[in-house]
N, C-alpha and C positions, 0 to 999 in steps of 0.2 A: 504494500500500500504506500504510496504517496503523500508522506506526512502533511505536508503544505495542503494538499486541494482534499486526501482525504481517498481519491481514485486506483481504483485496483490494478497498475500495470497491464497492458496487455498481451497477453504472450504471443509469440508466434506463431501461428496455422502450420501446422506440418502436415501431410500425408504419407500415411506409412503403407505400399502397398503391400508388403508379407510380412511374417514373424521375424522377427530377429533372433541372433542371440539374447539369450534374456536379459542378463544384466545389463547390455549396450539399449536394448529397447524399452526399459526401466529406467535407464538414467536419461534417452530420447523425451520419455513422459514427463520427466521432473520439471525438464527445462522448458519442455514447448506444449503448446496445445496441438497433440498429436491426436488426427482421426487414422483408425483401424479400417483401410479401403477393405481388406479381404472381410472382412467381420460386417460391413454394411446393411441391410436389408435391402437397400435401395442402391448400388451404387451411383446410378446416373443421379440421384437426389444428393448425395451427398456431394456429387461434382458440383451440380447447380450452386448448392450453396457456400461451395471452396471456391468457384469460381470469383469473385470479388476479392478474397482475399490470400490465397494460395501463391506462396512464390518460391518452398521449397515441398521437393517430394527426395524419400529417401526409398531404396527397395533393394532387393537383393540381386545376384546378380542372378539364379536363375530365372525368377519374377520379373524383373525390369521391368518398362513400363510402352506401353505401344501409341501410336501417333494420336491416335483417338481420342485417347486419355489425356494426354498431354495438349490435344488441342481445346481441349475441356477443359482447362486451366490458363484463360488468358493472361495471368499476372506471374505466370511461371519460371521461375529464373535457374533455378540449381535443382539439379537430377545428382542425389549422391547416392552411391550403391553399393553393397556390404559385397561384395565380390571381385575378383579381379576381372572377370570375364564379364563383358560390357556389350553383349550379341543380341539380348533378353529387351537392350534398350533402342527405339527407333531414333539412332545417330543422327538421320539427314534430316528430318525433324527439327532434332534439336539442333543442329549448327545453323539452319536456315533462319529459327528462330532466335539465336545466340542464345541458347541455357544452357549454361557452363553445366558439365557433366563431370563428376569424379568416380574412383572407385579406389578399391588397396589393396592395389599392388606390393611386392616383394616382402612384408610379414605374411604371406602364407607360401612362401618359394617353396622353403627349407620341407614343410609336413606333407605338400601333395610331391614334392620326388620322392620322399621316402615312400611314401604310399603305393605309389611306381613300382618302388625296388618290390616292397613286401606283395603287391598284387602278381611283379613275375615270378620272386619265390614260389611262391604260394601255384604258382601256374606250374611251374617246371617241375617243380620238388614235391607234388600231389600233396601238398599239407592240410588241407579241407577234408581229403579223401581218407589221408592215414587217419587224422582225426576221428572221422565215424569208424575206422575198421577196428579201431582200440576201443572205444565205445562199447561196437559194438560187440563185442569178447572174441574178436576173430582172431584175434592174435594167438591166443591160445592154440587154434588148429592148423594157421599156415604164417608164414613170411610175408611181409608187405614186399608189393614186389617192387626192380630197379625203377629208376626215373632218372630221366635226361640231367647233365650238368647244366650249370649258367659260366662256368669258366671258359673261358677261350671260345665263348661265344661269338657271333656278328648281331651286332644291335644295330638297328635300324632306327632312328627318330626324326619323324614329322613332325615339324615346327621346333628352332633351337633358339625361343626366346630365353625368361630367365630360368622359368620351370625345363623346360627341356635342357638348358645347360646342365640345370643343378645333376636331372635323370640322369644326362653325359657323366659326370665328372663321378655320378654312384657307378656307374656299369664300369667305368675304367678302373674299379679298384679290384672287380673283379676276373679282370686278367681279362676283359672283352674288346674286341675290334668295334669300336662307333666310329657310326657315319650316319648321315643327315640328309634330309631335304626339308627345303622352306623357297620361299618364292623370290628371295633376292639372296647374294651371296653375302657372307660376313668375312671382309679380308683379315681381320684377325684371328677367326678362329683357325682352332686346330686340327679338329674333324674334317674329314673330308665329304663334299657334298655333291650330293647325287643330282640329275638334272629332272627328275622326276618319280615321282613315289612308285610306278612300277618298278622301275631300276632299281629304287632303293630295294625295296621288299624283295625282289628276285634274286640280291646280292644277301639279302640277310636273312637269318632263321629264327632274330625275333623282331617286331614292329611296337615300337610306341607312339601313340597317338601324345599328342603335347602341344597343339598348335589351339590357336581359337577359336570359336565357333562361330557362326553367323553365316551369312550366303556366302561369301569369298572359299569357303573351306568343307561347305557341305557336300558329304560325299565323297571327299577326297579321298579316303579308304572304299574305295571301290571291291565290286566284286573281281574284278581284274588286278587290283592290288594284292588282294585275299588269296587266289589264287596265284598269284607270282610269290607269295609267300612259303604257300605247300603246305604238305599235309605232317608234313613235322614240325609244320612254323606255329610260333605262340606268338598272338595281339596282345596287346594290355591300351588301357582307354583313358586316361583321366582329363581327355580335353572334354568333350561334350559329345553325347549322343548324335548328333545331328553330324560327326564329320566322317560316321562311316554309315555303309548300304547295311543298312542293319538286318533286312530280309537274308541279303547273300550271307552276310556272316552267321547268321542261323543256320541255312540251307547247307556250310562249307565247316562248319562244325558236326553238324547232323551225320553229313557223310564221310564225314572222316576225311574229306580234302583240305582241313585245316585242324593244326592239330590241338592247340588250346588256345583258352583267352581268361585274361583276367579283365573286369570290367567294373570302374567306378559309374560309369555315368552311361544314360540309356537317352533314347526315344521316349518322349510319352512317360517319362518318368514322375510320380513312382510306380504308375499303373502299368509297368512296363509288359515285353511282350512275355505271355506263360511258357511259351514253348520253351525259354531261357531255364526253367524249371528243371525240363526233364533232361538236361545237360549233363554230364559226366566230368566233362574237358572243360568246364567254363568256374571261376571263381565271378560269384555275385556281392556285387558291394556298393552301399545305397547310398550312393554319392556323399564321399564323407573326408574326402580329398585332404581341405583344409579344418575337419571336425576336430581341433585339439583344443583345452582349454585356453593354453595362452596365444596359439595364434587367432583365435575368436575373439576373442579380446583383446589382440589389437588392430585385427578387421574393425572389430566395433569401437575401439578409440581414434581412429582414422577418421570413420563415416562421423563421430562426434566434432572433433577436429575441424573436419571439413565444414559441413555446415558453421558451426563457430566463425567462422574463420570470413567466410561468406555475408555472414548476417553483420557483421563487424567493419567488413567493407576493406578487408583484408584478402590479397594472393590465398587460394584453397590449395591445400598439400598438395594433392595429387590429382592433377586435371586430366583426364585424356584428353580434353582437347578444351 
């Protein structure tokens, strides 16, 4: 309250379009008058009425927010997003409109390559599998049987931003040949890079997806990728569902034309497809990439940050653009 007049401050309009971490979307509440878009009855009613005074949205990066929404929001100025992956948000939109856009980056680098590592373990070295066979008292009557090395492997990575360096710099410790593709060259790296993702995959026996998602990259894991892989080859996924043919990888699993996958991140997730179910060769894992408590937490003191920082009439951390 405003000792002098007596008048109750008024907070700032925020739109929350998904759940946060909890504590970062707790301490979101303290500070701003935040509405819950997903929890709405109405949402076109509660635009109506954000519409006058709405000039930030905050959302995650799988949630982002689409043109529609955002053009339902005439006084709209900052889109910040609890992810690093920024595909979820319609970009040309927002730059035609000038609404600065952030998100946070390199605090979740270090947890989704490890995630990496442990989804190809876990692929190559049947750890899911031995799992249930000791469960389930098998062990008693036979030997879990051999599984492939990860040493002196060829590792194959699509897309060598910072997360795919990091996956790089994991697999070289395991005595593996990396090599790369992505769509411009990097003169300083050290891997060597392939001119296109069949080549890569044909040269390599395992594939990691690590690039971004959005239209530029959907599909890139082709069913011709899949196949130049082979039927001894293992995928692992932690860019986004949408950068491989998600049908064919079913269909080259199924028959044994490919020979495992570990897989953070789906289509249509989390209602993903069932047939992933009755898999043998596939480790499933429900998009949890960057799920650790301190890098959540500083996802969510970024996304705080930023807004801050914004409303202040101050440079925001971390702009894509």
């Amino acid at each position: 309250m405003d000792p002098s007049t007596g008048a109750v401050p008024r907070r700032e309009p925020v739109l929350l379009m998904a759940a946060l971490h909890a504590p970062t979307q707790a301490s979101l509440e303290e500070r701003y008058d935040v509405h819950r878009f997903w929890c709405a009855e109405d949402p076109s009613a509660l635009l109506v009425r954000l519409a006058p005074s709405c000039r930030v949205v905050v959302t995650g990066g799988s949630r982002g927010i689409d043109a529609t929404t955002m053009a339902a929001l005439p006084r709209l100025q900052l889109v910040s997003s609890f992810g690093v992956g920024v595909d979820a948000i319609d970009l040309n939109h927002a730059r035609q409109r000038g609404i600065v856009v952030t998100n946070t980056p390199d605090v979740l680098t270090e947890d989704v390559a490890d995630l990496a590592i442990a989804l190809l373990l876990a692929s190559i070295r049947r750890i899911p599998q031995a799992d249930r066979f000791v469960r389930e008292g098998r062990w008693a009557q036979a030997a879990f049987g051999l599984t492939p090395s990860l040493q002196r492997r060829r590792v194959g990575i699509i897309g060598l931003g910072r997360i795919g360096l990091a996956i790089a710099q994991r697999c070289a410790a395991f005595n593996t040949d990396v090599r790369w593709y992505g769509p411009r060259p990097k003169p300083d790296c050290a891997f060597y890079r392939h001119n296109d993702p069949v080549e890569l995959a044909d040269w390599a026996d395992i594939l990691i997806a690590a690039c971004p998602g959005g239209p530029d990259t959907r599909g890139i894991v082709s069913r011709g990728v899949l196949q130049a892989l082979g039927p001894q080859g293992v995928f692992v996924n932690i860019a986004r569902g949408s950068v491989v043919d998600e049908p064919a990888l079913i269909d080259l699993l199924s028959s044994g034309k490919l020979g495992g996958a570990g897989l953070d991140v789906f289509d249509n997730e989390p209602r993903i497809d069932p047939r992933f179910f009755g898999l043998d060769n596939v480790v499933l894992h429900p998009h949890q990439g960057s799920a650790t408590h301190s890098t959540r937490a500083a996802m969510g003191d970024l996304v705080l940050k930023n807004v801050a920082a914004w409303l202040a009439g101050d440079p925001v951390l971390t702009p894509v653009f």
